[in-house]
LUMDONU-19370 format. One record per residue (C-alpha): x, y, z; residue number from 1. Coordinates in steps of 0.1 Angstrom, whole numbers, padded with zeros to 4 digits. Example, Ala and Ser with C-alpha at 12.3 -4.5 7.8 and 13.67 -1.06 7.14 Angstrom:
<site c1="0123" c2="-0045" c3="0078" resi="1"/>
<site c1="0137" c2="-0011" c3="0071" resi="2"/>
//
This chain:
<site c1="-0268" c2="0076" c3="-0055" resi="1"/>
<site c1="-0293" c2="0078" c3="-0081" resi="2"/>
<site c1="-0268" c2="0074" c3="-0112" resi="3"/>
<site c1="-0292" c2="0087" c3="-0137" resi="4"/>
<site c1="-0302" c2="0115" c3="-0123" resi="5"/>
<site c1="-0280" c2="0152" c3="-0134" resi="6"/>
<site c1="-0270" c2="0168" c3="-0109" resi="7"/>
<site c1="-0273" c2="0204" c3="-0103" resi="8"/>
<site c1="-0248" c2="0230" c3="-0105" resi="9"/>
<site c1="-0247" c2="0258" c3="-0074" resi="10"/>
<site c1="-0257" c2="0226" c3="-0050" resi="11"/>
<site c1="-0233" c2="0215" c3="-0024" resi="12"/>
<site c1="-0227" c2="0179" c3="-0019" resi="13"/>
<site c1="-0199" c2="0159" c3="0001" resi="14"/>
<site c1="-0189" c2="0145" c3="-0025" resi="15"/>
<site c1="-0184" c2="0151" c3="-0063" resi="16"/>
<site c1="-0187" c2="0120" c3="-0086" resi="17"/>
<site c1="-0162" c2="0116" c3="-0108" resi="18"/>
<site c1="-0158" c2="0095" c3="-0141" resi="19"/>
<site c1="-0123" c2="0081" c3="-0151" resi="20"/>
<site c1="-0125" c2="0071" c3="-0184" resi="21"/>
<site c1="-0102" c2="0048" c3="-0199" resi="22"/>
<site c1="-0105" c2="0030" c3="-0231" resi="23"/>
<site c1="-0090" c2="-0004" c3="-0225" resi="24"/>
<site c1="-0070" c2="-0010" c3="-0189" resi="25"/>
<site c1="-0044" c2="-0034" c3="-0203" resi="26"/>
<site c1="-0011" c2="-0035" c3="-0188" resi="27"/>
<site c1="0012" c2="-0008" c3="-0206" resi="28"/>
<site c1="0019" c2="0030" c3="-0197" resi="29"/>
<site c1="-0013" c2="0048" c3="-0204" resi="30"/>
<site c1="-0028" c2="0029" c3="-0175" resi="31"/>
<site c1="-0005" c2="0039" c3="-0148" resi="32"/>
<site c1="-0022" c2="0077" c3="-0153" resi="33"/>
<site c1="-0057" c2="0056" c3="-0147" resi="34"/>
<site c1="-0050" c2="0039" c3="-0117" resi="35"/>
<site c1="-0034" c2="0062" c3="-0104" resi="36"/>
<site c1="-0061" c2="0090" c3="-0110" resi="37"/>
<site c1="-0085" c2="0062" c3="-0089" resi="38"/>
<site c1="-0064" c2="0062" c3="-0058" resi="39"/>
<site c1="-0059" c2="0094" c3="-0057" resi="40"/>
<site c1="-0095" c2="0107" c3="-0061" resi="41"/>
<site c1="-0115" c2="0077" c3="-0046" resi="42"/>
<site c1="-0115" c2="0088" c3="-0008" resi="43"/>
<site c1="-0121" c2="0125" c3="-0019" resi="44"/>
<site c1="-0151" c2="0119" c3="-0047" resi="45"/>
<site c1="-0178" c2="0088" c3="-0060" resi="46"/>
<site c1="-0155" c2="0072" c3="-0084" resi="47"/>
<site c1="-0167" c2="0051" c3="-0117" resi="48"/>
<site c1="-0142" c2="0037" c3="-0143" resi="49"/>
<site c1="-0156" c2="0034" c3="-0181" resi="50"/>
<site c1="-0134" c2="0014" c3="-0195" resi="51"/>
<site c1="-0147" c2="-0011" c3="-0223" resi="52"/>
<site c1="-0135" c2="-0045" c3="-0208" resi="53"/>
<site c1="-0136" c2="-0063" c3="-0173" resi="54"/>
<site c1="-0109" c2="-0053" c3="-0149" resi="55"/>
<site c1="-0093" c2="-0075" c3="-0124" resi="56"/>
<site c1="-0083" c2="-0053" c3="-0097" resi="57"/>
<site c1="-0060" c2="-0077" c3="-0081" resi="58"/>
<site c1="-0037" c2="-0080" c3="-0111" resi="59"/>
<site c1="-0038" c2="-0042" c3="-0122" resi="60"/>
<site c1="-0027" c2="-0033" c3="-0084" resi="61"/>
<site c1="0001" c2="-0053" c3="-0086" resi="62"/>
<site c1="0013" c2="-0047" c3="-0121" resi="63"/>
<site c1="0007" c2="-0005" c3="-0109" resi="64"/>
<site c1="0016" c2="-0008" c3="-0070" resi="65"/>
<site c1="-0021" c2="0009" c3="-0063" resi="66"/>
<site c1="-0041" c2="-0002" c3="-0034" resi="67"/>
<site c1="-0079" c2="0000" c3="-0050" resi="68"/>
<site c1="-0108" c2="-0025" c3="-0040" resi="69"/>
<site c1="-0139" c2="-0032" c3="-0062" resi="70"/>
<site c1="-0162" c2="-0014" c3="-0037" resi="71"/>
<site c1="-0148" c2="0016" c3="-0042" resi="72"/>
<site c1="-0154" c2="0024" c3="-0076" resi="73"/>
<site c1="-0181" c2="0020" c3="-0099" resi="74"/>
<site c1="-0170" c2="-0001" c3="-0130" resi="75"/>
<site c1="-0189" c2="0013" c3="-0165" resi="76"/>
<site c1="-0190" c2="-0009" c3="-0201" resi="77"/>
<site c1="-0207" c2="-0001" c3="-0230" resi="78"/>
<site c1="-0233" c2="-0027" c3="-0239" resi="79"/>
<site c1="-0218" c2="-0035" c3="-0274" resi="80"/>
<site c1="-0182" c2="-0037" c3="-0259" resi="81"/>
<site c1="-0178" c2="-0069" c3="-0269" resi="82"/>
<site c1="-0188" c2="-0068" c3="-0303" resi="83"/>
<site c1="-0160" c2="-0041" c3="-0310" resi="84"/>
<site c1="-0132" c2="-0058" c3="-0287" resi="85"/>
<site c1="-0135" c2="-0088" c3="-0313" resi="86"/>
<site c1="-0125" c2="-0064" c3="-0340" resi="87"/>
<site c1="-0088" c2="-0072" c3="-0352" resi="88"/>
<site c1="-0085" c2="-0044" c3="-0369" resi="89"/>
<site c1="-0116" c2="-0019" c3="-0358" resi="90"/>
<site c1="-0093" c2="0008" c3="-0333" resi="91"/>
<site c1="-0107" c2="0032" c3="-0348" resi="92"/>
<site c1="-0145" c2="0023" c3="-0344" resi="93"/>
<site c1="-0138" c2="0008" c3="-0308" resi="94"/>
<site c1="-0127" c2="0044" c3="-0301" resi="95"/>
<site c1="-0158" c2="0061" c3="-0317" resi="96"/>
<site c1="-0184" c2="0035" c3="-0300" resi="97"/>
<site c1="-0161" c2="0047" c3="-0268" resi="98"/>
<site c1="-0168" c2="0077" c3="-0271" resi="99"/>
<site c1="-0204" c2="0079" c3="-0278" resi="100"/>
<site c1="-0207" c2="0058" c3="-0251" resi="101"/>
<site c1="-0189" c2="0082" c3="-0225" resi="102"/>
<site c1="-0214" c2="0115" c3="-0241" resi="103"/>
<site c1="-0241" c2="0095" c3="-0236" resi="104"/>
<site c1="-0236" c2="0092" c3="-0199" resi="105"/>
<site c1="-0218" c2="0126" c3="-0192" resi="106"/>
<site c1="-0247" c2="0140" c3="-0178" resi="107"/>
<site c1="-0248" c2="0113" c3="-0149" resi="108"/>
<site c1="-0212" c2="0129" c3="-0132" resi="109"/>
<site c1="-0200" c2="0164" c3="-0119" resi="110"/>
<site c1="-0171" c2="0154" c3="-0138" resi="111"/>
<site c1="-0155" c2="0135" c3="-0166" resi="112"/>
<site c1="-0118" c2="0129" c3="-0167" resi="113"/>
<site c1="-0102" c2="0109" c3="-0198" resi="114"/>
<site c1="-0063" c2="0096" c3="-0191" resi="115"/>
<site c1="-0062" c2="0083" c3="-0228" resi="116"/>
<site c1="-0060" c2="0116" c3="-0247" resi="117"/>
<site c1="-0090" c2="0138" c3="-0259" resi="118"/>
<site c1="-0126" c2="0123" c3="-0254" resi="119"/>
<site c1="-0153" c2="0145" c3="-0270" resi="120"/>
<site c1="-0178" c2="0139" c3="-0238" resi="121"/>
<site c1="-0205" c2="0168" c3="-0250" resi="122"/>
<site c1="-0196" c2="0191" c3="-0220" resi="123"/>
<site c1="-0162" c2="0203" c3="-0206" resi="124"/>
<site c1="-0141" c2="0180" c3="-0191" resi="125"/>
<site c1="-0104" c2="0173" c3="-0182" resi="126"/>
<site c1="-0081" c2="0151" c3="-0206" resi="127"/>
<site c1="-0041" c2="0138" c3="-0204" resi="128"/>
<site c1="-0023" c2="0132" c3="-0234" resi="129"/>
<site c1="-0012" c2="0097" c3="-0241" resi="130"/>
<site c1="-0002" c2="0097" c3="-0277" resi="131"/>
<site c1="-0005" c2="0109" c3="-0311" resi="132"/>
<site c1="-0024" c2="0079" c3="-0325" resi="133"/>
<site c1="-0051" c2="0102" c3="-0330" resi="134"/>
<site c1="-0037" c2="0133" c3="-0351" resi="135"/>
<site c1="-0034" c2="0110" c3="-0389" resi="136"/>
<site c1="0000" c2="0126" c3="-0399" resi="137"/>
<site c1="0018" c2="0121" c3="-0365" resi="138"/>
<site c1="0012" c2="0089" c3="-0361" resi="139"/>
<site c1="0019" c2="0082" c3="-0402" resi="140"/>
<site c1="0055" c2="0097" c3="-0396" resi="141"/>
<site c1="0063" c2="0085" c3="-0361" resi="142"/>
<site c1="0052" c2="0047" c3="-0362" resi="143"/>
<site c1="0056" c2="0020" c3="-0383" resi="144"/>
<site c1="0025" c2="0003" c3="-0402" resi="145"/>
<site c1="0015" c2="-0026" c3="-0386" resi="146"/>
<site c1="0016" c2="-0058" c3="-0398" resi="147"/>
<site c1="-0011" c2="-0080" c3="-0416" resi="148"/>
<site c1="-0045" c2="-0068" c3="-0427" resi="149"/>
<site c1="-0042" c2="-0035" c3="-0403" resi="150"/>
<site c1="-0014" c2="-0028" c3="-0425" resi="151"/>
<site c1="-0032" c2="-0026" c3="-0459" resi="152"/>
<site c1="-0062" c2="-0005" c3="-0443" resi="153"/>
<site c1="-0034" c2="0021" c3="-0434" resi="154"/>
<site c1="-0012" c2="0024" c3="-0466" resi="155"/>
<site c1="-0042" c2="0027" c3="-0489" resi="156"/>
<site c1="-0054" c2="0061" c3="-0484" resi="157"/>
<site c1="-0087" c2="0057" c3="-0503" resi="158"/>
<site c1="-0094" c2="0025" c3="-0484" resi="159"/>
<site c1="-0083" c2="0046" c3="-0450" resi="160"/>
<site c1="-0105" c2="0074" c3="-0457" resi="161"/>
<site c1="-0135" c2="0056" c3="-0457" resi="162"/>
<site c1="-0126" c2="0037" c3="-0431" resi="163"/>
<site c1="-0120" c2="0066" c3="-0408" resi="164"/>
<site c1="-0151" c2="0085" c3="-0423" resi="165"/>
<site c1="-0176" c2="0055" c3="-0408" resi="166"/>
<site c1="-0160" c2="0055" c3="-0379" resi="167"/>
<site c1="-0167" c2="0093" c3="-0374" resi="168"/>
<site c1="-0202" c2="0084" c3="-0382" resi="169"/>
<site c1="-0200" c2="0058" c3="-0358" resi="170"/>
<site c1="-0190" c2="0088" c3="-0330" resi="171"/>
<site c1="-0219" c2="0115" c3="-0339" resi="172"/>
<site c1="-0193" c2="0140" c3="-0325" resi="173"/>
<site c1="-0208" c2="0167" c3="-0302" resi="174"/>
<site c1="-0198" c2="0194" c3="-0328" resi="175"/>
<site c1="-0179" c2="0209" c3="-0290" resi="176"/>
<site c1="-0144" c2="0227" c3="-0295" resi="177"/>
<site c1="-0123" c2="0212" c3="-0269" resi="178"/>
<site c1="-0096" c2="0240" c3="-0277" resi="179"/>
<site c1="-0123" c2="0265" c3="-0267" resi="180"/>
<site c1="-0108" c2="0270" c3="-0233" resi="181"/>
<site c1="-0137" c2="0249" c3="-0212" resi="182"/>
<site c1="-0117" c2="0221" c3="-0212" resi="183"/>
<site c1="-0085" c2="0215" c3="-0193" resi="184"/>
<site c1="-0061" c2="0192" c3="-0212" resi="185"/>
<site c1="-0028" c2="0182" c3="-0201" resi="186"/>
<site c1="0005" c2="0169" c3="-0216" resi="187"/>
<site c1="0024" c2="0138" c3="-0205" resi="188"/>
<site c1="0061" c2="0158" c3="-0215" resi="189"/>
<site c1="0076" c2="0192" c3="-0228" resi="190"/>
<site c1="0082" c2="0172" c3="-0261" resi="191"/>
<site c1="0043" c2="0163" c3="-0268" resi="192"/>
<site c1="0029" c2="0194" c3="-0256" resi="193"/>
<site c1="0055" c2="0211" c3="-0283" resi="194"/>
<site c1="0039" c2="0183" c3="-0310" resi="195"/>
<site c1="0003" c2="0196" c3="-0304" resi="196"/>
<site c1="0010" c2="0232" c3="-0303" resi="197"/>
<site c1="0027" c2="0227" c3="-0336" resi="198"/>
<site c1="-0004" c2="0208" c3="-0351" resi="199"/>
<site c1="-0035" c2="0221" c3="-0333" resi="200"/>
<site c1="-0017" c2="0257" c3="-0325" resi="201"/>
<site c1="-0028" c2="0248" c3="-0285" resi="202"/>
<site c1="-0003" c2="0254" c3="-0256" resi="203"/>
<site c1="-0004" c2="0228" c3="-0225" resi="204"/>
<site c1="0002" c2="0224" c3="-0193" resi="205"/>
<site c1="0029" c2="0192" c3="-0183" resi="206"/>
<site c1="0019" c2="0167" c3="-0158" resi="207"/>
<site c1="0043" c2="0135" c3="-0155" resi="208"/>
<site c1="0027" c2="0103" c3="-0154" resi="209"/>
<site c1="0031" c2="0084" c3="-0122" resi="210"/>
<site c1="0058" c2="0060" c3="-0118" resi="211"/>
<site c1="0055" c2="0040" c3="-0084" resi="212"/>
<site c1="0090" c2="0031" c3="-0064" resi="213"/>
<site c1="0094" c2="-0004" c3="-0062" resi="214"/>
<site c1="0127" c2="-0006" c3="-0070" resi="215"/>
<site c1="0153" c2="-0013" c3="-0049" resi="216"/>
<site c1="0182" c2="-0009" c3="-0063" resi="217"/>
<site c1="0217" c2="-0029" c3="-0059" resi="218"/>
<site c1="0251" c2="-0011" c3="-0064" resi="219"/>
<site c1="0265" c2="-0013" c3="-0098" resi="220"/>
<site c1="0292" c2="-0035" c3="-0088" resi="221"/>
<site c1="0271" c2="-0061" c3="-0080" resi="222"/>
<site c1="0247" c2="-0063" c3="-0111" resi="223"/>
<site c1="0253" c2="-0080" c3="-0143" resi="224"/>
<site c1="0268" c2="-0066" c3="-0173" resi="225"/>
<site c1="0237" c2="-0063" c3="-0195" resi="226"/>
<site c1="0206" c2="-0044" c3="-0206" resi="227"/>
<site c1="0170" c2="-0045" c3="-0202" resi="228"/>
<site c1="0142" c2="-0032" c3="-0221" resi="229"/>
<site c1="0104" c2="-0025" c3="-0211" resi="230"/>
<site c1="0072" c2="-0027" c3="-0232" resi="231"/>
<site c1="0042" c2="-0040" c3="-0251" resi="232"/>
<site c1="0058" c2="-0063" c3="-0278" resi="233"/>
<site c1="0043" c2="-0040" c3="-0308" resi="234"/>
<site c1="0057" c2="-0025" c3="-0339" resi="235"/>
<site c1="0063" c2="0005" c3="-0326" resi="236"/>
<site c1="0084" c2="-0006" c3="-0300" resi="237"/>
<site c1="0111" c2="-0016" c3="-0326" resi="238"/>
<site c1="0124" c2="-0044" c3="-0303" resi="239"/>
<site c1="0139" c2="-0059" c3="-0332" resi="240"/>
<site c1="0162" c2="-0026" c3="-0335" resi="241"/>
<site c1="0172" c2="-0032" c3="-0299" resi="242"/>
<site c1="0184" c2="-0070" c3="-0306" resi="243"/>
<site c1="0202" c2="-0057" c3="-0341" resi="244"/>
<site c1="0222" c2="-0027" c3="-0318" resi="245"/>
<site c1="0231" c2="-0046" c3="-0289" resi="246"/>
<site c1="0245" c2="-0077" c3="-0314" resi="247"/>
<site c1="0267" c2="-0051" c3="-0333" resi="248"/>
<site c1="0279" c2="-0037" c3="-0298" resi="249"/>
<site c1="0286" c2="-0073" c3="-0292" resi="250"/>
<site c1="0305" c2="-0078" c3="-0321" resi="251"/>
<site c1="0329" c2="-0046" c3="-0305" resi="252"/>
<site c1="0338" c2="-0073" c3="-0277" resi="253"/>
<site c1="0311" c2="-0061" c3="-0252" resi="254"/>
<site c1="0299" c2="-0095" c3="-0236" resi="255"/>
<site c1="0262" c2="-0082" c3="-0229" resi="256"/>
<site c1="0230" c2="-0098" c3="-0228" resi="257"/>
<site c1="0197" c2="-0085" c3="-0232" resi="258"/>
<site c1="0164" c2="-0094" c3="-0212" resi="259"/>
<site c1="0130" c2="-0081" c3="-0228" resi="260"/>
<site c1="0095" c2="-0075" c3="-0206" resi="261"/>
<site c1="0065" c2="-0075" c3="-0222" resi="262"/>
<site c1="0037" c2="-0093" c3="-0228" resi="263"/>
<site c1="0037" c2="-0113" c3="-0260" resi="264"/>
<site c1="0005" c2="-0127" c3="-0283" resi="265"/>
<site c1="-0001" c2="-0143" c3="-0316" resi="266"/>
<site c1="0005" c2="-0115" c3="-0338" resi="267"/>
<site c1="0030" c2="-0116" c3="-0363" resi="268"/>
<site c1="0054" c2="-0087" c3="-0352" resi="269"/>
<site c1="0054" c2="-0108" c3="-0314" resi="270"/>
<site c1="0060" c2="-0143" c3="-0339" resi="271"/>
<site c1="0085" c2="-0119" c3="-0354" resi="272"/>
<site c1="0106" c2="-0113" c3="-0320" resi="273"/>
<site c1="0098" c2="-0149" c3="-0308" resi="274"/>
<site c1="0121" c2="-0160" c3="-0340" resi="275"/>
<site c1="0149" c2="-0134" c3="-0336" resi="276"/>
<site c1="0152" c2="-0141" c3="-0295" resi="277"/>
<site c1="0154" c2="-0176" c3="-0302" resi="278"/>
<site c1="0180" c2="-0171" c3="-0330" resi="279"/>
<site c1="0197" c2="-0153" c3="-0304" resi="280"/>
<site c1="0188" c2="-0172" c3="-0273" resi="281"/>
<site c1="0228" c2="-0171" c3="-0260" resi="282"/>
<site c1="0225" c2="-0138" c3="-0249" resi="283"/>
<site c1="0187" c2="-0128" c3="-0255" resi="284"/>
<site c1="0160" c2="-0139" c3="-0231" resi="285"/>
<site c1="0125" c2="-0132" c3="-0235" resi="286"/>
<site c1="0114" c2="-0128" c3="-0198" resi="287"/>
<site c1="0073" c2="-0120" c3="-0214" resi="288"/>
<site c1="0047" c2="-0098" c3="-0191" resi="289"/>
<site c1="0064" c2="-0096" c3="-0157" resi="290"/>
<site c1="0047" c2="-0071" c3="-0126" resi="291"/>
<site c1="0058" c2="-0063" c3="-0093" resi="292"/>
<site c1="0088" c2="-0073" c3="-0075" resi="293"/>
<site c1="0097" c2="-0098" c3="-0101" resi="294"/>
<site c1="0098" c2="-0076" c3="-0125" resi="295"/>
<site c1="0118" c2="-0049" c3="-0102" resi="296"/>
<site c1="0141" c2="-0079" c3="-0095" resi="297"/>
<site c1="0153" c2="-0084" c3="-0132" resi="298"/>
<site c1="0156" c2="-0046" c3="-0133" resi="299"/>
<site c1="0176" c2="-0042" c3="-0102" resi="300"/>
<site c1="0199" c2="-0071" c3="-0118" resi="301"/>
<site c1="0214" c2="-0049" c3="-0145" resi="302"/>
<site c1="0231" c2="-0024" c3="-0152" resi="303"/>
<site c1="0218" c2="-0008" c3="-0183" resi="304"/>
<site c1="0183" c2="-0002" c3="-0198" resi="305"/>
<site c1="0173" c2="0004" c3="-0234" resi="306"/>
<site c1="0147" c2="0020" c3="-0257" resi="307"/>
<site c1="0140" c2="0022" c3="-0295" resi="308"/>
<site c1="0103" c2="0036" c3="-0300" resi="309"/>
<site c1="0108" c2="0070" c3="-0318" resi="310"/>
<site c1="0087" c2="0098" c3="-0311" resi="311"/>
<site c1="0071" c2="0083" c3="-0278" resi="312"/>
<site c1="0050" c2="0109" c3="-0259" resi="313"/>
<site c1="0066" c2="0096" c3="-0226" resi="314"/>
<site c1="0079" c2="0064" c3="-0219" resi="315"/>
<site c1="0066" c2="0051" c3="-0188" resi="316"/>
<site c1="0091" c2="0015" c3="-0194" resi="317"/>
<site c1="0120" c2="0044" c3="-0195" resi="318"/>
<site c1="0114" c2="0060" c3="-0166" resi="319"/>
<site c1="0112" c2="0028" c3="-0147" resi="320"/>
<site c1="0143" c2="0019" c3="-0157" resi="321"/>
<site c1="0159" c2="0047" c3="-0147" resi="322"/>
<site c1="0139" c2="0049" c3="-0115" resi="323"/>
<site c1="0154" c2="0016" c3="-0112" resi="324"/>
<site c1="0193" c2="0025" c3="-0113" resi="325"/>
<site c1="0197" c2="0012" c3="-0153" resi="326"/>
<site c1="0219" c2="0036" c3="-0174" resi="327"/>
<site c1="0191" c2="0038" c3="-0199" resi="328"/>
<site c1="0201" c2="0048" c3="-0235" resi="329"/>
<site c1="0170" c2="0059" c3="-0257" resi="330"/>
<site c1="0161" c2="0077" c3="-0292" resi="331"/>
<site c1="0164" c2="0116" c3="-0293" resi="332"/>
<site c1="0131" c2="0121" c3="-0304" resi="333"/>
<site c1="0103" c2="0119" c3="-0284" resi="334"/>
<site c1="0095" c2="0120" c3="-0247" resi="335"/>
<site c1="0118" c2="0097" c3="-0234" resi="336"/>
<site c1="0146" c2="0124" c3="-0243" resi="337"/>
<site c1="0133" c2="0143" c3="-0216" resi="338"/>
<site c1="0134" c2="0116" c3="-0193" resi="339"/>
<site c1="0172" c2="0108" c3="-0196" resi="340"/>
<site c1="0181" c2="0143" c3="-0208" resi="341"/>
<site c1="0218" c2="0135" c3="-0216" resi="342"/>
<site c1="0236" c2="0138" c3="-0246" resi="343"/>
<site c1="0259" c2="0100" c3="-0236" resi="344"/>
<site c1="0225" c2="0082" c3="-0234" resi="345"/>
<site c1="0201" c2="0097" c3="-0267" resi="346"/>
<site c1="0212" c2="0082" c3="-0302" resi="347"/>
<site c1="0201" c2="0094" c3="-0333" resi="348"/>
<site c1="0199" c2="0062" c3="-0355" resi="349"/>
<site c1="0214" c2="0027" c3="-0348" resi="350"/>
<site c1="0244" c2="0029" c3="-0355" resi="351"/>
<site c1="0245" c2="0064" c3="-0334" resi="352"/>
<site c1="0232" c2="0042" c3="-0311" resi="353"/>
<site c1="0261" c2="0013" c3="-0314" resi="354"/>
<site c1="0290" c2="0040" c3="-0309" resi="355"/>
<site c1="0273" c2="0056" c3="-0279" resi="356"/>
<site c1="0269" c2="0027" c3="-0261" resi="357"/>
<site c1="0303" c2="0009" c3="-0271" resi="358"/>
<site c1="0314" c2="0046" c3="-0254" resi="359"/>
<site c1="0299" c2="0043" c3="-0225" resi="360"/>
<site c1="0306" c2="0005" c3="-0220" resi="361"/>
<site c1="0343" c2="0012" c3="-0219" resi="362"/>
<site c1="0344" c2="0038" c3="-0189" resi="363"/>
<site c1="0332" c2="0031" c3="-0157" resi="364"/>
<site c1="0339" c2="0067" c3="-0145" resi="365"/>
<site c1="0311" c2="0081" c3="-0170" resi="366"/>
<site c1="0291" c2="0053" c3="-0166" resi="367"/>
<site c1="0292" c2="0065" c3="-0124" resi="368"/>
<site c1="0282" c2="0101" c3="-0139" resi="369"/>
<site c1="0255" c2="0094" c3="-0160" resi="370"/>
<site c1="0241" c2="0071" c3="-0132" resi="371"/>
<site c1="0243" c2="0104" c3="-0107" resi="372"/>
<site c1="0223" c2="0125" c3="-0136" resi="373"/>
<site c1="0195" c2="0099" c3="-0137" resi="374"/>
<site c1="0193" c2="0094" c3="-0104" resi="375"/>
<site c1="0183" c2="0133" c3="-0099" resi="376"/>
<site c1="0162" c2="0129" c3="-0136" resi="377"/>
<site c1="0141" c2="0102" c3="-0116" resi="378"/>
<site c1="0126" c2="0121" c3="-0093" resi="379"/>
<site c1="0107" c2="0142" c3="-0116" resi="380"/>
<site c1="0083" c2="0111" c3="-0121" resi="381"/>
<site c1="0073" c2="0104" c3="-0089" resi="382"/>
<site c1="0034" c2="0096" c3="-0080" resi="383"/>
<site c1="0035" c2="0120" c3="-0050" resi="384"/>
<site c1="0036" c2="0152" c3="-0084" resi="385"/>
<site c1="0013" c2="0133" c3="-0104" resi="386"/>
<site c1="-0014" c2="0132" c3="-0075" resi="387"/>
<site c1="-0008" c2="0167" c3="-0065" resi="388"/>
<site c1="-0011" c2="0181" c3="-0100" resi="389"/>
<site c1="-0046" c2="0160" c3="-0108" resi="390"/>
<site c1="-0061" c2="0172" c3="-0075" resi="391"/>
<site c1="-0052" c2="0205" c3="-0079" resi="392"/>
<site c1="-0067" c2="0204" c3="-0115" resi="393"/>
<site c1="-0099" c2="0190" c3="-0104" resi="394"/>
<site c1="-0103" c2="0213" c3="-0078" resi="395"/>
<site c1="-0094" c2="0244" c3="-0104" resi="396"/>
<site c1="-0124" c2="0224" c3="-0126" resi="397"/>
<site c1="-0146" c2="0223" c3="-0099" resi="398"/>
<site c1="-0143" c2="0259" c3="-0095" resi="399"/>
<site c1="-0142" c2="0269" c3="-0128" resi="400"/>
<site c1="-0173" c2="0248" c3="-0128" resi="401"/>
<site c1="-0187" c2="0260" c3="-0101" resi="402"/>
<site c1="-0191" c2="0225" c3="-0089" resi="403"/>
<site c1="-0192" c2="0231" c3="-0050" resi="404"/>
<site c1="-0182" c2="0211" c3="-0025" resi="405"/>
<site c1="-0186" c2="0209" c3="0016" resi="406"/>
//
């Protein structure tokens, strides 16, 4: 297929080509919607990816349980990826020169489809919801500054203004009003779809991210008496809350340990847990970026999970863990809530957070309960729904579109 030729509307084809777009495919929860949106569409459509680094396929299937080879998708880069990836601090130009990127090639695909929030591609498309980094006074009340230079460019306003002004330059937006009605944009929880309508006045649609089954799960009898937590090792993430609650839940007598997955890098906050876990390193183990079945084998191991990022759209490391039998305790603000969606198990502040779990830890008949409410919870984040409500979005697209097919 001719890539730059448009194709035209009315004409029937076998099949659509469609454009996954996706900023940077690290290994966190935004790209689970990603890959998962390329195995379910690439036997049923011509598949690219626009992403703005390389992807190793090999790794990514392993880390997300998808089955996808390079020959059956197109892989898309902007030329001047690199020069933006080098940026320390440039998020929001690397998102600009993204997006100019993706409206400058619209007009090659039937359809564009963006699993890291709102793209402005020049023509309707379809979009999920990841976070709120995007809406300014969100993201300023939900999440911490980060650390270093990135934190200077955020807490002065004048200096962020500017900042945010040339990368908007950078874009050249389309002038398009996604919230038109064209464009089909879905939520990743009740929760974040409630955030938007209260800041952009727009109602959406929820559709789960996917979270594969790889777990198999030992009886609570026969796993260890500690917690795990999930995630990228960033500020937000507040792992250092996690360490400061469990050592206080310690102090009550509760001999727990703590083992914490994710991948950690030179920047100050990972220096930052690096320190505390080896402060702590009698009951704290730093396990680092772990995928697969080792990573459902340190799950399966324990009996309880926590979390400590507030106002989270979702929580993909949460729903694993409960997917993977861990009585998982978690903030109650924030996507995650929904997950768990039990009073025993969502803590307002720390030391909420201490008493709840000192609770729980001291009665194995609740502790049996809440396990039989998560188990039924889990099966709302299955990849069988997530793949039924993406095809049946692009095929409402396609005929709201009137993008026909064979």
């Amino acid at each position: 297929m001719n890539e730059g030729r448009c194709r035209k509307r009315g004409r029937p084809w076998a099949q659509p080509h469609l454009a996954i777009c996706h900023p940077t495919m690290g290994q966190g929860g935004s790209e689970s919607r990603a890959m998962w949106a390329l195995q379910a569409l690439k036997n049923v459509a011509e598949i690219s990816l626009v992403t703005t680094r390389p992807v190793n396929l090999l790794d990514m299937n392993r880390f997300y349980g998808t089955n996808i080879k390079m020959d059956e998708i197109h892989l898309r880069i902007p030329p001047l990826a690199r020069l933006f990836n080098r940026l320390y601090f440039g998020d929001a130009f690397r998102a600009a020169a993204y997006q100019r990127f993706c409206r400058s090639i619209s007009y090659q695909f039937d359809i564009m489809i963006s699993t890291y929030n709102l793209c402005d591609f020049g023509r309707p498309g379809i979009h999920f919801l990841a976070d709120f980094s995007w809406i300014e006074a969100v993201r300023n009340r939900l999440h911490p500054h980060p650390p270093g230079l990135r934190s200077l460019i955020h807490k002065n306003r004048t200096v962020r203004a500017a900042y945010l002004h040339l990368a908007r330059r950078v874009s050249r937006p389309s002038g398009r009003n996604l919230f038109a009605g064209e464009d089909f944009i879905f939520a990743n929880s009740a929760w974040s779809a409630s955030i938007f309508r209260k800041h952009l006045g727009v109602s959406l649609k929820v559709i789960y991210p996917p979270v594969a089954q790889i777990f198999h799960a030992k009886r609570r009898e026969n796993r260890e008496f500690g917690f795990v937590c999930i995630g990228r090792i960033f500020p937000e993430k507040r792992i250092e809350r996690i360490i400061d609650i469990l050592k206080k839940v310690r102090r009550r007598g509760h001999n727990i340990h703590l083992h914490i997955i994710g991948k950690m890098n030179a920047s100050p906050y990972s220096r930052l847990i690096h320190n505390l876990c080896r402060d702590e390193k009698k009951w704290v183990v730093m396990e680092g970026m772990l995928a697969g079945h080792e990573k459902a084998s340190v799950l399966a191991k324990h009996r309880f999970g926590i979390h400590a990022c507030l106002g989270e759209a979702f929580g993909i490391g949460v729903a694993e863990m409960v997917k993977a039998g861990c009585t998982t305790f978690a903030p109650i603000q924030g996507g995650p809530a929904e997950i768990i969606d039990h009073p025993s198990l969502l803590y307002n502040d720390a030391a909420d957070a201490v008493d709840k779990i000192d609770t729980v830890l001291q009665q194995p008949i609740l502790q049996n309960e809440l396990q039989r409410h998560l188990e039924e919870k889990a099966k709302n984040f299955s990849v069988h729904r997530f793949k039924s409500g993406l095809l049946s979005a692009v095929e409402k697209f396609m005929k709201t579109m009137n993008i026909m097919q064979q």
